[in-house]
C-alpha positions as a printed NumPy array, in Angstrom:
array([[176.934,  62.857, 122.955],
       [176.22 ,  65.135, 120.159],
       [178.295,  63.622, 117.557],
       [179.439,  65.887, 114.928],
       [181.834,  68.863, 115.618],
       [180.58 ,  72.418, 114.733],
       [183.237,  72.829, 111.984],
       [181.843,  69.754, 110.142],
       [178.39 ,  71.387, 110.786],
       [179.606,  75.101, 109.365],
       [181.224,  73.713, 106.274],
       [178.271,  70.854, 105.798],
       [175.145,  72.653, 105.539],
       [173.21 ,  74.563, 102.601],
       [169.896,  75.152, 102.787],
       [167.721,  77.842, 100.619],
       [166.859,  80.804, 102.901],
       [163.444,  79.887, 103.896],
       [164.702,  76.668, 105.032],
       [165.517,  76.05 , 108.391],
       [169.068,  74.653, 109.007],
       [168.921,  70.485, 109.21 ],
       [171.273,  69.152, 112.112],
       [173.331,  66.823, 111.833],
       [174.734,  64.099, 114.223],
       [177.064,  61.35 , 113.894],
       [175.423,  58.049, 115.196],
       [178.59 ,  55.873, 114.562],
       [182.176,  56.75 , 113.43 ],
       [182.789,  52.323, 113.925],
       [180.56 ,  51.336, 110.922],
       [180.938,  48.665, 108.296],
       [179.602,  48.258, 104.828],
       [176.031,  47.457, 104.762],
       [173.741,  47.185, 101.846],
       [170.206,  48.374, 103.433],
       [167.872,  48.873, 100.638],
       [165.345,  51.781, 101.189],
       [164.012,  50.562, 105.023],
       [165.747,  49.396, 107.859],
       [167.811,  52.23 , 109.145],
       [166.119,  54.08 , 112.038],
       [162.158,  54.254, 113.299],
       [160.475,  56.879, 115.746],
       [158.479,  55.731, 118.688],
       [156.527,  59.312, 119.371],
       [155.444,  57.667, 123.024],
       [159.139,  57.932, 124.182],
       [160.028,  61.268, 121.652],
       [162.998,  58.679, 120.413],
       [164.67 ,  58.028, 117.73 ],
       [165.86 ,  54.502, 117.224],
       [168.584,  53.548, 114.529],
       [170.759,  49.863, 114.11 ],
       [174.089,  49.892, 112.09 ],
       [176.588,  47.128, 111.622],
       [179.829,  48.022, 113.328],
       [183.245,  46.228, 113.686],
       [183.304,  42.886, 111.75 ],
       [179.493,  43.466, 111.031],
       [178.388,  42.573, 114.528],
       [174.705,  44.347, 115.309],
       [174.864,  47.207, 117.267],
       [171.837,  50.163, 118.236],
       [171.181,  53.566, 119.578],
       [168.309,  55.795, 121.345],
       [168.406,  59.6  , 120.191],
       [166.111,  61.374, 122.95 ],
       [164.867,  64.258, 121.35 ],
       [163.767,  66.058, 124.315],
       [167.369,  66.392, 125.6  ],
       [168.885,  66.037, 121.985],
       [171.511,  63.349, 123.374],
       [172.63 ,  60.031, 121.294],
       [172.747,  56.963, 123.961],
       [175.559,  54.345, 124.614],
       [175.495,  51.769, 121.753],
       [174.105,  48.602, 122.556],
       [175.637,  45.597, 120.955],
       [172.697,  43.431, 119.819],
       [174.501,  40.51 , 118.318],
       [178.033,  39.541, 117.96 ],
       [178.886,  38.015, 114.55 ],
       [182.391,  38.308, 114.056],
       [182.289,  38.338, 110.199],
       [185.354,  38.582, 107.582],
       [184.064,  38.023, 104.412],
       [183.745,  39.309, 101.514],
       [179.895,  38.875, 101.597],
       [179.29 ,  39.484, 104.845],
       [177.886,  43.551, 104.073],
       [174.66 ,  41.276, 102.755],
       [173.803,  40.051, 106.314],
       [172.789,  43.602, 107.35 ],
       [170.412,  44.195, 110.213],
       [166.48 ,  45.961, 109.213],
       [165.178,  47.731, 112.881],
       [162.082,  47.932, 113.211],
       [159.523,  48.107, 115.674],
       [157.153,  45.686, 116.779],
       [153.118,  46.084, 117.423],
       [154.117,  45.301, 121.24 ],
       [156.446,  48.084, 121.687],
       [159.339,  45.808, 121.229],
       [162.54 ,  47.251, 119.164],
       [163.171,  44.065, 116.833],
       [166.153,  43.084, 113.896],
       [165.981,  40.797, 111.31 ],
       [168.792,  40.033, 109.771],
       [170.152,  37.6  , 106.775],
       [172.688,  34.665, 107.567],
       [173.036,  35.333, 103.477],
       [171.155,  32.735, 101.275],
       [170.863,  30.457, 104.401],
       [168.241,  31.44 , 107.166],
       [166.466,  34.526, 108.786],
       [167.6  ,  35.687, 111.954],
       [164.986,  37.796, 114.636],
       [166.618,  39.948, 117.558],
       [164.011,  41.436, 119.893],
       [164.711,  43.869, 122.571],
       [163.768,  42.55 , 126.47 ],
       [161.451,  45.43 , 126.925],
       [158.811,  47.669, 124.851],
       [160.543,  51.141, 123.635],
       [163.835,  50.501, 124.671],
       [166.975,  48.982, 123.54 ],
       [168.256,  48.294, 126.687],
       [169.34 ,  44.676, 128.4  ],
       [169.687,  41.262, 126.62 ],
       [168.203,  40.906, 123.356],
       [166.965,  37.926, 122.45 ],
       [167.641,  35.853, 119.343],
       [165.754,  33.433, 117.46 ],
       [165.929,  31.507, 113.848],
       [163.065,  31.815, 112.592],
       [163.658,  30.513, 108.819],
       [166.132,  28.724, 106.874],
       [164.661,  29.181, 103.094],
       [167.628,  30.242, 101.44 ],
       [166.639,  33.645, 102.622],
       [168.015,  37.114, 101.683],
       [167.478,  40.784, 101.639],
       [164.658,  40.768, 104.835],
       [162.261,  43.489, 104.89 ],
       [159.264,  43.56 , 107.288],
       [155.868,  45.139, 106.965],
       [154.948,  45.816, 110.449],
       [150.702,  46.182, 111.703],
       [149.478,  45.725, 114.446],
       [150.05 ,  41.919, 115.914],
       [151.259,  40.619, 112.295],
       [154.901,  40.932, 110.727],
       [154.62 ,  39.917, 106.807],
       [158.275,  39.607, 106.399],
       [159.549,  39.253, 102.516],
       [162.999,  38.044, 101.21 ],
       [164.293,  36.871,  97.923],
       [164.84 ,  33.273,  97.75 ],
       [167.928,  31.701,  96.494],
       [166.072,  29.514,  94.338],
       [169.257,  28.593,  91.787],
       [171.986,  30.746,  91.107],
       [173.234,  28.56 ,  88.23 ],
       [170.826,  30.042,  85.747],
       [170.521,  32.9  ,  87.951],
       [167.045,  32.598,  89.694],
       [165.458,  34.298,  92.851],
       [162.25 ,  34.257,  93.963],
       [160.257,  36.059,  96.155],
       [158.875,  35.077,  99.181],
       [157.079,  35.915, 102.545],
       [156.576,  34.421, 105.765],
       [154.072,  35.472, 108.162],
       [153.362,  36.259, 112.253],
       [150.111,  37.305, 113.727],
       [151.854,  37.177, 117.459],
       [154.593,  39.824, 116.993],
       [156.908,  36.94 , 115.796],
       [156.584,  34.66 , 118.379],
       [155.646,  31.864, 115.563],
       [155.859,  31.965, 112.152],
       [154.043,  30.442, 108.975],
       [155.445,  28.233, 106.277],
       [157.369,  30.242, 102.97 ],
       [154.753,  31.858, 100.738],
       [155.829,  32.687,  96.799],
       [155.154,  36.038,  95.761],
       [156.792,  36.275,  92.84 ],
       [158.581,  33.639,  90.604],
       [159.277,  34.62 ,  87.023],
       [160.455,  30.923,  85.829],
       [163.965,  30.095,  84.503],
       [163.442,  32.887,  82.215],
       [165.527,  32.039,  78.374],
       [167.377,  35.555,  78.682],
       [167.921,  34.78 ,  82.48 ],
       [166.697,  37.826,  83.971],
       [165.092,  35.964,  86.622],
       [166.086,  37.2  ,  90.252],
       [163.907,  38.926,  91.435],
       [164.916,  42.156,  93.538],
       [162.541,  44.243,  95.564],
       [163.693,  47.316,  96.435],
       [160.52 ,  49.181,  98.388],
       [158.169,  47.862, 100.115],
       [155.49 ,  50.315, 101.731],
       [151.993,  49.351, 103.318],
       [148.625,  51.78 , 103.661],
       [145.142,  50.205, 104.42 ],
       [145.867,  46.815, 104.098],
       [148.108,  46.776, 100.828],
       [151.583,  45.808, 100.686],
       [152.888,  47.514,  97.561],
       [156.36 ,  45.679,  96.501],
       [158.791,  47.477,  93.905],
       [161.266,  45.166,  91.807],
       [163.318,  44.806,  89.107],
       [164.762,  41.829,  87.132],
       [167.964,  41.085,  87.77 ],
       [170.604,  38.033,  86.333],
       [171.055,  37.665,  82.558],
       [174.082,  36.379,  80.839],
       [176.512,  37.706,  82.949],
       [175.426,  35.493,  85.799],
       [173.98 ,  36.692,  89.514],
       [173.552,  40.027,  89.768],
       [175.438,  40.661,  86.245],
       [172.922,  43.12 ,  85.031],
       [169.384,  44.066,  85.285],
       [165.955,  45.283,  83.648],
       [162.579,  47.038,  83.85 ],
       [160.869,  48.364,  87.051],
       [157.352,  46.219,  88.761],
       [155.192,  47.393,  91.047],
       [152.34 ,  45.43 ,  92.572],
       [150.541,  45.294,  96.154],
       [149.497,  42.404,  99.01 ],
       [146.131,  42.526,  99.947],
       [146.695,  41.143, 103.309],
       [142.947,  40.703, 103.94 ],
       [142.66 ,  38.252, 101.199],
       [145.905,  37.203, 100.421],
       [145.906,  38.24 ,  96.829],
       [148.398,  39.57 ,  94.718],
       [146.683,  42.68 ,  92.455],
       [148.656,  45.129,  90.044],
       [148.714,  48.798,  91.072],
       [144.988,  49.856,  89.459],
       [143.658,  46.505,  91.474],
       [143.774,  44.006,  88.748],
       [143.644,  40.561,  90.291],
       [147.153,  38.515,  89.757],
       [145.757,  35.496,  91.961],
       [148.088,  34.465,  95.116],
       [151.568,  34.737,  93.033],
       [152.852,  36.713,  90.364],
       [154.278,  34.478,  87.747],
       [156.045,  35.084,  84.424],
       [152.511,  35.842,  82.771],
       [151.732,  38.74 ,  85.221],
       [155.373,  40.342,  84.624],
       [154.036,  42.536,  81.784],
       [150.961,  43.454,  83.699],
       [152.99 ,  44.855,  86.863],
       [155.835,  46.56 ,  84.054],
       [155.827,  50.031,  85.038],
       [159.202,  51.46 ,  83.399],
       [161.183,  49.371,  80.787],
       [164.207,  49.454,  80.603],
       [167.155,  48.156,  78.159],
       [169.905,  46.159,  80.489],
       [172.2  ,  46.119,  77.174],
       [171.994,  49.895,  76.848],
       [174.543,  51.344,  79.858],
       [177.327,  53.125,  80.123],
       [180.876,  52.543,  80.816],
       [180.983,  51.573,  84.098],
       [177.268,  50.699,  85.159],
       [175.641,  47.577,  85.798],
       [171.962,  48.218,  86.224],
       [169.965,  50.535,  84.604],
       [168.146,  51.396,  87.572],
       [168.159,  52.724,  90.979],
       [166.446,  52.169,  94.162],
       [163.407,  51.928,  93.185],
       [160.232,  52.21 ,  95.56 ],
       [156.492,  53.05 ,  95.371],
       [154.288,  55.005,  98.018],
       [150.817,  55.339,  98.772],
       [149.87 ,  58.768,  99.387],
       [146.124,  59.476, 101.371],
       [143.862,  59.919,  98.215],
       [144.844,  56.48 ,  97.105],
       [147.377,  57.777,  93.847],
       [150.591,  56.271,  94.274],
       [153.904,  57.871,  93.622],
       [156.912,  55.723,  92.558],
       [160.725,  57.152,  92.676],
       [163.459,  55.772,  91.291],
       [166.638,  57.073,  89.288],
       [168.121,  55.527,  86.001],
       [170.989,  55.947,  83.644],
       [171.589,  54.404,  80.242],
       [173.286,  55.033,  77.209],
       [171.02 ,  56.474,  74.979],
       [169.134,  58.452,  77.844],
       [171.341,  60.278,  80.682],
       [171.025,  60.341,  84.345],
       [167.973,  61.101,  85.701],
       [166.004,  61.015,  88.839],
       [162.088,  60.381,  88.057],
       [158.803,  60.401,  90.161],
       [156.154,  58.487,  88.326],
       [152.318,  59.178,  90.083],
       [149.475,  56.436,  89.343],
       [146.236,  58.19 ,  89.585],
       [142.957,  57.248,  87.242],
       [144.671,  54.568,  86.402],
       [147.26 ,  55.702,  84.642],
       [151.276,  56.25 ,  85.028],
       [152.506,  59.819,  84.584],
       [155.983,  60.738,  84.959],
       [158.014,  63.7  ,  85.836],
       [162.077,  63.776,  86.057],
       [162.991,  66.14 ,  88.796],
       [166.613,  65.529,  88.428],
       [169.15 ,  65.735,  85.167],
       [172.37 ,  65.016,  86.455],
       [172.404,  62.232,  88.742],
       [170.878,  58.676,  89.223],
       [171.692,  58.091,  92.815],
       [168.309,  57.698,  93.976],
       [167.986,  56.8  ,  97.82 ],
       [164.458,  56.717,  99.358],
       [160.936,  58.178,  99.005],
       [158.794,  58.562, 101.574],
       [154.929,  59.796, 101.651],
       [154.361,  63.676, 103.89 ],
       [150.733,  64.488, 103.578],
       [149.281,  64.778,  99.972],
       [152.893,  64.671,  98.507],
       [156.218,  63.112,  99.175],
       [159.707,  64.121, 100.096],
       [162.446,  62.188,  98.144],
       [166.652,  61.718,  98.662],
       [169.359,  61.318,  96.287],
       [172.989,  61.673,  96.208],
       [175.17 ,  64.567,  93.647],
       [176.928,  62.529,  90.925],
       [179.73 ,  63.254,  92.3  ],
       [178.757,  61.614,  95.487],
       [179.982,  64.6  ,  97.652],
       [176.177,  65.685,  98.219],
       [173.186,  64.295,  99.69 ],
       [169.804,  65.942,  98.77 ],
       [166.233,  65.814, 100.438],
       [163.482,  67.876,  98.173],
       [159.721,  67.419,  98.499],
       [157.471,  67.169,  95.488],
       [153.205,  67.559,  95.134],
       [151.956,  66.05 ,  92.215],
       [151.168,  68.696,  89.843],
       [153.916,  70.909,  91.135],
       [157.46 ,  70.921,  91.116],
       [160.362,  69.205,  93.43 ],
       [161.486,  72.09 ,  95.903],
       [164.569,  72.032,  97.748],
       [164.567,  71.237, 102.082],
       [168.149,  70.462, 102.207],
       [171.685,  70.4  , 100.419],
       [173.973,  69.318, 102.412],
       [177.844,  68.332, 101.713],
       [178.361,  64.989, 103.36 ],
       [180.854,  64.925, 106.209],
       [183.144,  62.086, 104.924],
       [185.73 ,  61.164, 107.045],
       [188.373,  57.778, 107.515],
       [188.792,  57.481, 103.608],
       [185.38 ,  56.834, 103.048],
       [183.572,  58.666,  99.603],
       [179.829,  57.125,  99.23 ],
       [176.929,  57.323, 100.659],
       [175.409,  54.053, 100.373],
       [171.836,  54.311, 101.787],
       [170.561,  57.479, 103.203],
       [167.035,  56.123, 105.008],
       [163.762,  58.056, 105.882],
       [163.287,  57.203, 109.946],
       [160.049,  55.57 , 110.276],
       [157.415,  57.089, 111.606],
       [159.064,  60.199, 111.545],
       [159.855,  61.532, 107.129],
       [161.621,  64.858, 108.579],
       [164.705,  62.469, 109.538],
       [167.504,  60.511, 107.872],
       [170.04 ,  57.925, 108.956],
       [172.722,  58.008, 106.244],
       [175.971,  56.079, 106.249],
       [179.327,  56.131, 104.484],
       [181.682,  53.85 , 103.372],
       [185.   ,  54.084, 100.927],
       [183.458,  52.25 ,  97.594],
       [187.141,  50.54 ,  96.457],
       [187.723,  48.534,  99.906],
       [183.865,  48.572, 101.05 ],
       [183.77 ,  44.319, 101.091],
       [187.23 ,  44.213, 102.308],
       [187.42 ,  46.365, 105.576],
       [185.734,  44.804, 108.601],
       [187.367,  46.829, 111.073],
       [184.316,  49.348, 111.596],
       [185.765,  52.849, 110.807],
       [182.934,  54.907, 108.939],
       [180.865,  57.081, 110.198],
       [177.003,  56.823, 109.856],
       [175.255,  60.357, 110.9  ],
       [171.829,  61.041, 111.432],
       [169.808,  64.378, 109.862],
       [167.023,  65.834, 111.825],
       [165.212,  68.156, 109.376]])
């Protein structure tokens, strides 16, 4: 079931000479609007040589698919869940697959502001059969993303603390038996009822290496009311040996990061007054990786009046931020992902009509693997998240939707396609 059709793969492709041609493969052409943030889309399990990726389909019900790479085939879908949604909000409830220390393909998944849901798969490394499906928190949750090691889950989520002033925090909940049982809500982060009422918190990224959990956020609220605008760009890290929260250099925050830490974790500042027509938030996607020598590398991409659109990689090493803009004419940042002692990095064109994957060394410059026109199809004209596969960077699972109707359609007719580098 190789999806796309060689005309779509003729006219689709660019790559620079030395570059090998990507391939690309439609997972789904029954997909939904779902807002994944920069995890969640598709993870490798090398013991099988699969590739497994989750997408909401028809009236956001769950659905997954096995790509074998040794016979390059896409298997039947497998409906995980049946929801049955219609609306307007239900694109937040999206499913994040990942894979547990047991083998186990697992979902969580957002009833929005309301509870945490957990699907697991009946059997280690493969998605067929019953899944199973479990509650496993009702804290107001949203936006899930787990951190995966070994026998423990450390699964974060913003809370819907109060959307009256707006306020969010952050939380966490943890398993040590591959989610059989769970702990009680941990805070994070809580920034107060902040007087300018940036106060939701939004994480973006969130990467582990050795033990640290580093978390990427921005502020988000102010007058406007939820979501109305946002500011500034955090990083800080988990150490899930002691519990502690620490800023990226390893300055202690104690066991939350509170309204007095905000400026200590302030990596990029950033004016939520200062846009232009027709933005909202400064900033894009952004997310932080550890790379092997211990530097970190965060990507995001931002647009404001005064300063135009720009994609920027900013490396932490010796304890201090340094950043370099690899892109001037687009903020459409997507995900970043750590490959050896430098990272590779994907963003959309401005005009929305490409999706780019370049890799970057720090010290060098951002290189081109692949330019590729996206194979839009069914009205659709944005590619919403376009998702490193876990486990393996060369890979992408990418999907598209039509922006103008993208909370209004529930009947499940955009493609999301998969890009094997």
């Amino acid at each position: 079931m190789r999806a796309l059709a060689a005309t779509l793969l003729l006219i689709g492709i660019f790559t620079l000479p030395a570059q090998a041609a990507p391939t690309l493969d439609t997972v789904t052409t029954t997909s939904v609007y779902g807002c994944l943030r920069t995890n969640g889309a598709g993870v490798y399990d090398a013991t099988v040589n699969k590739t497994f990726a989750s997408y909401s389909g028809t009236r956001h019900d769950i659905y997954v698919k096995a790509f074998d790479h040794g016979t390059n085939t896409w298997s039947a879908a497998v409906k995980v869940a049946a929801l049955n949604l219609t609306h307007d909000n239900a694109y937040h409830d999206y499913p994040v697959l990942t894979q547990l220390g047991d083998g186990r393909l697992a979902v969580f998944r957002a009833t929005h502001t309301t509870s945490l849901q957990l699907y697991t798969a009946p059997a280690p490394r493969s998605i067929t059969g019953t899944w199973t499906a479990r509650t496993i928190s009702t804290d107001r949750n949203t936006y899930p993303e787990p951190v995966v090691t070994g026998n423990t889950i450390h699964l974060f989520y913003s809370h819907n603390t109060d959307l009256s002033h707006p306020y969010r925090t952050y939380k966490m909940i943890k398993s040590t038996d591959h989610g059989r049982t769970w702990s009680a809500p941990r805070t994070i982060i809580d920034s107060g009822r902040t007087a300018d009422r940036y106060a939701e918190v939004y994480a973006f990224g969130v990467t582990q290496r050795n033990g640290r959990i580093y978390l990427t956020w921005s502020m988000h609220g102010g007058p406007k009311g939820h979501n109305g605008g946002g500011k500034n760009i955090y990083v800080a890290y988990l150490d899930t040996a002691s519990g502690g929260m620490h800023t990226a250099g390893g300055a202690t925050l104690g066991t939350v990061v509170d309204a007095a830490d905000l400026d200590k974790t302030r990596v990029v500042t950033t004016n939520p007054a200062d846009l232009p027509a027709g933005k909202t938030l400064p900033e894009e996607n952004p997310v932080t990786v550890p790379l092997g020598d211990g530097s970190l590398v965060l990507g995001y991409g931002v647009h404001t009046s005064s300063s135009s659109a720009k994609i920027v990689l900013a490396r932490f090493a010796n304890n201090t931020w340094t950043s370099t803009t690899v892109d001037t004419s687009t903020s459409l940042f997507k995900d970043l992902v750590a490959t050896g002692t430098g990272v590779d990095f994907s963003y959309a064109s401005a005009d929305r009509k490409r999706l780019l994957v370049k890799s970057w060394t720090p010290g060098g410059s951002a290189t081109a693997k692949h330019d590729l026109v996206v194979p839009y199809s069914a009205g659709a004209d944005t590619t919403f998240y376009a998702n490193f596969v876990e486990n393996r960077p060369s890979d992408l699972v990418a999907n598209t939707i039509d922006h103008e109707t993208r909370k209004t359609n529930h009947t499940g007719k955009w493609p999301v396609f998969s890009l094997r580098g």
